[in-house]
C-alpha positions, 0 to 999 in steps of 0.5 A, spaced: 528 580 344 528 588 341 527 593 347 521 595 344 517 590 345 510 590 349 512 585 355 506 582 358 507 578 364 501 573 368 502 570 375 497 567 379 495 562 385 494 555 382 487 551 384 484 546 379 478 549 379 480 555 377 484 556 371 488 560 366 489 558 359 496 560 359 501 563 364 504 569 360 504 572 353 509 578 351 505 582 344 507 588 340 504 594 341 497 595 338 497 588 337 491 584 340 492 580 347 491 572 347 485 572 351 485 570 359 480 563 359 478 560 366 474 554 367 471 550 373 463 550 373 464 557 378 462 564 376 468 569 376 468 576 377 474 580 376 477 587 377 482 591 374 485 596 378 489 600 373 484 600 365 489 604 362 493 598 359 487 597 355 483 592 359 476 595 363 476 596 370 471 589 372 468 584 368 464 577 368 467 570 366 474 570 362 478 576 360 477 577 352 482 578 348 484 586 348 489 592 345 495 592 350 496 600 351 502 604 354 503 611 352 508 614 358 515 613 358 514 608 364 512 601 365 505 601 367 503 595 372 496 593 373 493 588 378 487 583 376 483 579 381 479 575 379 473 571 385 470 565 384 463 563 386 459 557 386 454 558 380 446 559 382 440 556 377 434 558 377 430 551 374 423 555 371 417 549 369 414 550 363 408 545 363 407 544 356 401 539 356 404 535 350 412 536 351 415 539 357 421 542 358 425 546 365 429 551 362 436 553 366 437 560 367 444 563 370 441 567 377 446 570 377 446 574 371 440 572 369 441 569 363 438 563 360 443 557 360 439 551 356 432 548 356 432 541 358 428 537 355 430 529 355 428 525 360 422 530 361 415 529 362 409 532 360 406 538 365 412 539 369 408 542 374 412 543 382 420 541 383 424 541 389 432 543 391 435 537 395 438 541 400 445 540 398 443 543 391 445 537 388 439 534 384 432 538 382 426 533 383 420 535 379 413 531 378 410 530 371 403 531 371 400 528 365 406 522 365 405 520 372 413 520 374 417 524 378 424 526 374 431 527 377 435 532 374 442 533 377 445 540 377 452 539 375 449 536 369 443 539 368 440 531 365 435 527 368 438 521 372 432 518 375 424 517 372 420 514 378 413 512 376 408 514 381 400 515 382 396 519 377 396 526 375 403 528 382 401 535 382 405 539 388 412 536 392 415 537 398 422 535 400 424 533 408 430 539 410 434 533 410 433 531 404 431 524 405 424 524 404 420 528 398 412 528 398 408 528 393 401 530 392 396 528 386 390 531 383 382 529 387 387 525 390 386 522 398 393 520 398 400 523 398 406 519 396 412 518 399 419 517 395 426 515 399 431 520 396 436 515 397 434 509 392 426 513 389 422 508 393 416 508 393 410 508 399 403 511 399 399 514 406 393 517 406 391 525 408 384 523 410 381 527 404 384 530 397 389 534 397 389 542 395 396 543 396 401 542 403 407 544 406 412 542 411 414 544 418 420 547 419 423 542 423 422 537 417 417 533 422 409 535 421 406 536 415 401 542 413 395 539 408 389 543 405 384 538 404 378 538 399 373 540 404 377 546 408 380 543 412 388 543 415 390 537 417 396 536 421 399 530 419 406 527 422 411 526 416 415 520 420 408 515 421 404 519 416 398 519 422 394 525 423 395 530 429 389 534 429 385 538 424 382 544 424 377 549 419 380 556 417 374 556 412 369 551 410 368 550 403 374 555 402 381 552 400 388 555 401 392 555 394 399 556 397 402 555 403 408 556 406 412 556 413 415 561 417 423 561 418 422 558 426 416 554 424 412 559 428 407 560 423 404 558 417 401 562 412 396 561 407 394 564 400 386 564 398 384 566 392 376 566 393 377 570 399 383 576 396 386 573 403 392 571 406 392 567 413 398 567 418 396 561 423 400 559 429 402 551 428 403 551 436 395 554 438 393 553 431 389 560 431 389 565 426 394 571 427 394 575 422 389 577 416 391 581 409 387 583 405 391 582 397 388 584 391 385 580 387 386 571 386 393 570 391 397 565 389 403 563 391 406 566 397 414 566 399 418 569 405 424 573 404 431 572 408 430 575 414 423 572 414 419 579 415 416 580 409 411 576 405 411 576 397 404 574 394 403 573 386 396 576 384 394 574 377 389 579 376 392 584 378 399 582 374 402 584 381 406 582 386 404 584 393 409 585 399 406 584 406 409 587 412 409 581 417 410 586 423 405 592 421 401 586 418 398 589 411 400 590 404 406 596 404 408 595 397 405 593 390 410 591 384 408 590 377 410 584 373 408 579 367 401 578 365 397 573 370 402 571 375 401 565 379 408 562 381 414 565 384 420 563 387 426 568 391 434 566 390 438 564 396 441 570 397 434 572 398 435 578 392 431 576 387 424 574 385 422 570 380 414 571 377 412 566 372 407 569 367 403 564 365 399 569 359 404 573 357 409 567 357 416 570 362 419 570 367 419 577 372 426 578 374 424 583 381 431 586 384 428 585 392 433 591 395 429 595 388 423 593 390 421 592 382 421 588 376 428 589 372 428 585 367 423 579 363 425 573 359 421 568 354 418 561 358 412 556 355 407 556 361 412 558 367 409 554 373 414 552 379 420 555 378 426 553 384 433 555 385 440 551 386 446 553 388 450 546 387 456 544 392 462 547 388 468 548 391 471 555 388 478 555 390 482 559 395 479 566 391 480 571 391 486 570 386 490 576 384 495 577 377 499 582 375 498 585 368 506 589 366 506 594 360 512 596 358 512 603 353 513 601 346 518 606 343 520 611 349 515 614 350 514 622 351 521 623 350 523 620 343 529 617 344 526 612 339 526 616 335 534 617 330 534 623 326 541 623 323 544 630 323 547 630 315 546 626 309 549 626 302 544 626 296 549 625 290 547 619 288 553 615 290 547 610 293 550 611 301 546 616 304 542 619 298 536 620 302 535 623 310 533 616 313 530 617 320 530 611 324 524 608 327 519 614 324 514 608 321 512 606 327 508 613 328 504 613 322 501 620 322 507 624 323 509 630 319 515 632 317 517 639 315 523 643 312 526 649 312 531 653 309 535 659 313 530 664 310 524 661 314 521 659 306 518 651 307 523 647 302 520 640 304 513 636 307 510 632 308 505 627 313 507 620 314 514 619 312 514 613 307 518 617 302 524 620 305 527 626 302 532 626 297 535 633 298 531 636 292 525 641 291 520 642 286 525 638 282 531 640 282 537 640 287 538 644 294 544 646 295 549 645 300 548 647 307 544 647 314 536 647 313 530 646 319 526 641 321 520 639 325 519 632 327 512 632 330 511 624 331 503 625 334 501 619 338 503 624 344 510 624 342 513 630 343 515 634 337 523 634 335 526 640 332 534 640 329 538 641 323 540 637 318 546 639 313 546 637 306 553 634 304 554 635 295 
């Protein structure tokens, strides 16, 4: 292989999830480079420590194709690493009341991936995550049913009938349970993650919303009347009932990270409780702007996020100073909500403006909104994906074309014979056409320019305006451009 090929070597650690889509190439200098493919159902960022070659410094997904660049004299080598990780979806309901979808998002780059359709119901209006990730359990309002979506595939593999109009859905911390409740309905139904069966109990009146205690153990219901009801969620019998407000219900609960504490938005009252599961004593009163929606806890458990409808807001609560300590803008009429697993983002649901808020939690502020169809529940999975042993390193080795800076690649012959005996006619410097933009200048021992030219398509034949230069010695300089250095000589015409 010529010398001044571009050589391109790629070496890597192999794991079946993590693939390349060839292990070398060698191109040609300006030619374009093969692109870098992997696959595996991972999210793959990478980082290249030297960009001069002609790949950018870091990127996501596969390595596109590129223009391989080496300027210098010397071989260049860049190291590339790539890291894998398992990919996270946010599942958002769009609870169309004639079809209903749930669209996939990519929570990690936050675009959307595909919009669900099969298998679902009409009015998707709550889902829960297994804890594994695996599967997404969403209750279909207007078709009875409770669908099954796994994350891997992103289909629907269960639909399981249950009584009219499921509203919200709880899942065990174990996962072996799911709970659904049902509109102007006493009773809650109870499915066995393991084969979908289905029982029915009774919560002593109807249900507004619930929620589970953090060991898995008791269930928190908002009944019709204002009352809470503890109820055990393994014999399903009532514990104790107490009235936070009578005649005034709770719209969202949700549970403190060591189940301390439950917390509870009212939209009549612009409040949000936070009662204590062991004494059942109202600790904390927050007033929000107004009609709170639903609530959820950060990572660390110390702040609260309220959704306010009509204040098109997202109120943060500082569980510690007990009040509202920052207000973050989103879509119109947001209700519902959700945080990543990773506890950096926000998602709001704007059911009047139709998207999806996307709140940078560390920002403090909504960066970014995508199309939805009546967003109501939305939750997020990260599926159990083994990403391999990354981060995974390779090198990129760049020689330089032609020589670099110092021309050596460039021949310039030191004589010719413009005779027209066929041999040597014309002044032929070898390996010029590979800078297209060189110049080329002669002159004769007065200094007067005899010969020019930019490119060098045509060599000289020895001639001026025409007619025949003498024998003798003449100038030249070469300047090939590109960031060679220019070349200068003699050259002697032979007759």
């Amino acid at each position: 292989m010529h010398k001044y090929l571009l050589a391109i070597s790629i070496f890597f650690l192999f794991h079946p999830l993590l693939v390349f889509a060839q292990t070398s190439q060698t191109v040609k200098n300006g030619s374009a480079t093969t692109a870098i493919n992997f696959t595996g159902s991972c999210n793959y960022t990478w980082f290249n420590d030297n960009s001069s070659i002609g790949l950018s410094g870091a990127g996501t997904g596969s390595i596109p194709s590129f223009i391989a660049v080496n300027t210098g004299s010397t071989t260049v080598t860049a190291t590339v690493t790539v890291t894998a990780t398992p990919t996270q979806y946010a599942y958002v309901l769009n609870a169309d009341a004639n079809t209903g979808s749930v669209t996939v998002v990519d929570a990690i780059n936050d675009k959307v991936l595909t919009t669900i359709t099969d298998g679902i119901g009409k009015m998707p209006v709550s889902a829960v995550i297994t804890p594994d990730g695996s599967k997404v359990y969403v209750t279909c309002q207007q078709s009875n049913t409770v669908v099954v979506i796994d994350t891997k595939t992103n289909a629907v593999t269960a639909t399981i009938p249950v009584a009219a109009a499921p509203a919200n859905i709880l899942i065990s911390p174990d996962g072996t349970q799911v709970f659904v409740s049902h509109v102007n309905d006493d009773k809650i139904t109870a499915i066995n993650t393991s084969n979908n069966a289905v029982t029915r109990f009774s919560a002593g009146d109807k249900v507004v919303t619930f929620a589970i205690s953090a060991n898995g153990k008791t269930l928190y219901v908002q009944q019709a009347g204002g009352t809470i009801a503890w109820i055990d969620a393994n014999t399903n019998s009532h514990i104790v009932r107490f009235v936070v407000y009578m005649g005034k219900n709770a719209a969202f609960m949700t549970v403190s990270t060591d189940g301390k504490f439950l917390y509870a938005s009212y939209p009549a009252e612009n409040l949000v409780l936070s009662i204590n599961t062991a004494t059942y004593v109202t600790e904390m009163t927050v007033p929000v702007d107004p009609h709170p929606g639903e609530i959820a806890l950060d990572k660390n458990g110390s702040l609260l996020y309220v959704t306010n409808s009509q204040s098109n807001e997202v109120s943060v609560i500082d569980l510690v100073a007990k009040g509202v300590t920052n207000r973050i803008p989103v879509g119109n009429d947001p209700v519902y909500m959700s945080i990543s697993p990773d506890g950096s983002k926000l998602y709001a649901g704007n059911l009047v403006s139709n998207t999806v808020s996307v709140v940078s939690i560390a920002e403090g502020k909504s960066n970014l909104n995508f199309n939805a169809n009546k967003p109501y529940k939305m939750v997020f999975a990260q599926p159990s994906t083994d990403c391999g042993n990354s981060p995974i390193t390779y090198t990129i080795t760049v020689t330089p074309t032609l020589g670099g800076t110092t021309n050596m690649d460039i021949t310039v012959p030191d004589a010719f014979s413009p005779n027209g005996d066929g041999q040597n006619d014309t002044w032929i410097i070898k390996n010029l056409e590979n800078y297209p933009n060189n110049t080329v200048d002669i002159y004769n021992r007065y200094g007067e320019k005899v010969y020019s030219s930019i490119g060098y398509s045509v060599p000289w034949n020895g001639r001026y305006k025409g007619v025949d230069l003498p024998f003798g010695t003449y100038y030249y300089i070469i300047n090939p451009k590109n960031g060679r250095k220019i070349i200068s000589g003699n050259v002697t015409i032979i007759r």
